[in-house]
Structures are given as C-alpha cells and as structure tokens.
N, C-alpha and C positions, 0 to 999 in steps of 0.2 A: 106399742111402747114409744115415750120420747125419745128424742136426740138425744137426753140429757143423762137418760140411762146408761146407754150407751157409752158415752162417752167415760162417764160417771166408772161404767167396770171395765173399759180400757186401761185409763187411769190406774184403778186400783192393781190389774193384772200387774203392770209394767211397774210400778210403785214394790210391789211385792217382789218381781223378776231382782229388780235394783236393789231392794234389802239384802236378798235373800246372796246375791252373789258380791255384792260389800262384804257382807258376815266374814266372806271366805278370802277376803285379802290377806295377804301374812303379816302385815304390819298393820297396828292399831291404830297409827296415824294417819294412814295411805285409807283404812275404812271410818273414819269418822265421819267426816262431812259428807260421802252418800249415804251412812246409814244414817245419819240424824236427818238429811235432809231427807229421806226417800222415806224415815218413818213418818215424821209430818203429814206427809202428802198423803201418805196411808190413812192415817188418820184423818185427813179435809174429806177424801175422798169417800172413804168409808162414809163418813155424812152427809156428806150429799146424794149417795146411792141409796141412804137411809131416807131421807128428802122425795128424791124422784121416785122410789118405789111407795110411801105412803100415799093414799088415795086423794086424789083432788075434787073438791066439794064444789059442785055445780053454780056459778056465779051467774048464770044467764047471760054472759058475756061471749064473743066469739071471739078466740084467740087471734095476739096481730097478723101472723104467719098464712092464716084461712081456717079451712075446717079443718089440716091438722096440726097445724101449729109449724110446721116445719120450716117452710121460708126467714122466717125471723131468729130461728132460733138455731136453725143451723150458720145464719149468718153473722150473729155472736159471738157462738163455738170457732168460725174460720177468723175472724177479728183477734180473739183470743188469743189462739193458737198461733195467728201470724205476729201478736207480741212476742209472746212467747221465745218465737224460734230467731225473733230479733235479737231479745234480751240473751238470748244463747252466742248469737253471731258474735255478737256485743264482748260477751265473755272469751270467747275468743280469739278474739281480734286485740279489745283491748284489757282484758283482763277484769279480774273480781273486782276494784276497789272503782276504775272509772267507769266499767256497765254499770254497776248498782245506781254510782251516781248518775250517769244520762240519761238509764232507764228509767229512775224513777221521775227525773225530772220531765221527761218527754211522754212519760204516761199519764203523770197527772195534773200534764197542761193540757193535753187531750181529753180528759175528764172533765175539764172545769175550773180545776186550781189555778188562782190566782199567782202570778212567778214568784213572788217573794216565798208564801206555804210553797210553793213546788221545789223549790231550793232548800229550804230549810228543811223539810221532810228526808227528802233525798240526800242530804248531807248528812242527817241525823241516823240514816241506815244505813248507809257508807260506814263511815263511824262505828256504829253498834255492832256491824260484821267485820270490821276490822278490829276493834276489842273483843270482841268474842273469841274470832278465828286465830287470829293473828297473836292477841298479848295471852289470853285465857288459857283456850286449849293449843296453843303453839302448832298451828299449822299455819302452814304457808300459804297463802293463798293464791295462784295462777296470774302469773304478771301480763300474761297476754301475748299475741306474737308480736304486734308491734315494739310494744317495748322491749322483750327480745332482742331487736332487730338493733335499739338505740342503744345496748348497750356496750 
C-alpha cells in the first residue's frame, strides 16, 4: 500500500473521532464550526482514500521516490503536515482572522503566487470566514493569545 492510503484513513479516522464528539457538545454554537469543519474533511478525505485505493495503470515510468515510491512522497505528506501544524500554531498564537491571512499569504508565495494574487486571495478568505463565522452564523471566532494578552 502507498503512504497516501494511509494517511488518507488516518485522516478520515480522526475526521470521524472529531464529528462524532462535536455532535455531543451541549451547545449548538460551541458544535458548529468542528462539525462543519471535521464534516468537510470527511468528505476530502473519503475521496481521496477513494483515489489511492482505485488501481493505478502501469505508465512504464518509475516512480520519483524509487521503486516504491516512498521517499518523495512521504516527504510531501511531512511538508504538509508541517503547514499544517503551522497554520494551527498560527491560530493560536494569533487567532482565526490573522492566521488565515498570513497563512494564506505565506503558502501561496511558497507555491508560486505572485504577492499581489497572494494578498488578495488571502484577504478574500479572511473575509469570507469572517462573514460566514462571524456575521452569518454568529460565532465568534478565537481572537488568539496574543491579543488576549493586548487587551
């Protein structure tokens, strides 16, 4: 099996673990935003494990990683992952509205994006999770410790 599997029903495990104990908050506000997020994720993930389990048709190519593939591709997954657990820090530290924005901006100058697209993207989901969260379904969103600390 790939790395990809794997990871792929980690994911869904913990995805599922995260629904399932959201469900049971006692307040409907307090369970929103992990069950909306953690069903997402079920869903990405559910298709991609749909992905890595269909069969892969022989290309006569040999994978970047060697003959199993694993070098390259576990070192995507750890890339990933160490966004990831940035963008968490990120939330954290400094809350939902300026991780969004730094995260996105600092990922997708790392990808490629031109700063003006990396700003305006990242501003534009800042934004859209702050109208969603914030004005829509009236939850608050985690101001961070730091600010916290400022106020």
């Amino acid at each position: 099996m790939k790395t990809g599997f794997y990871i792929a029903v980690f994911v869904l495990v913990l995805a599922a673990a995260v629904f399932v104990s959201a469900l049971l908050f006692p307040f409907q506000q307090a369970r929103l935003v992990p069950v909306t997020v953690s069903g997402m994720i079920l869903i990405l993930a559910a298709i991609q494990l749909a992905v890595e389990i269909r069969p892969v048709k022989p290309s006569g190519k040999m994978p970047a990683g060697g003959a199993a593939g694993f070098g390259s591709d576990f070192s995507a997954y750890f890339t990933e992952i160490s966004w990831m657990a940035g963008f968490l820090a990120g939330i954290y530290l400094l809350g939902f509205k300026a991780a969004i924005l730094l995260f996105g901006i600092a990922y997708m100058k790392q990808h490629g994006a031109r700063w003006l697209t990396a700003v305006w993207v990242a501003a534009f989901l800042t934004l859209l999770s702050w109208g969603i969260f914030s004005l829509i379904l009236d939850v608050t969103l985690y101001p961070g410790v730091l600010f916290k600390v400022f106020k």
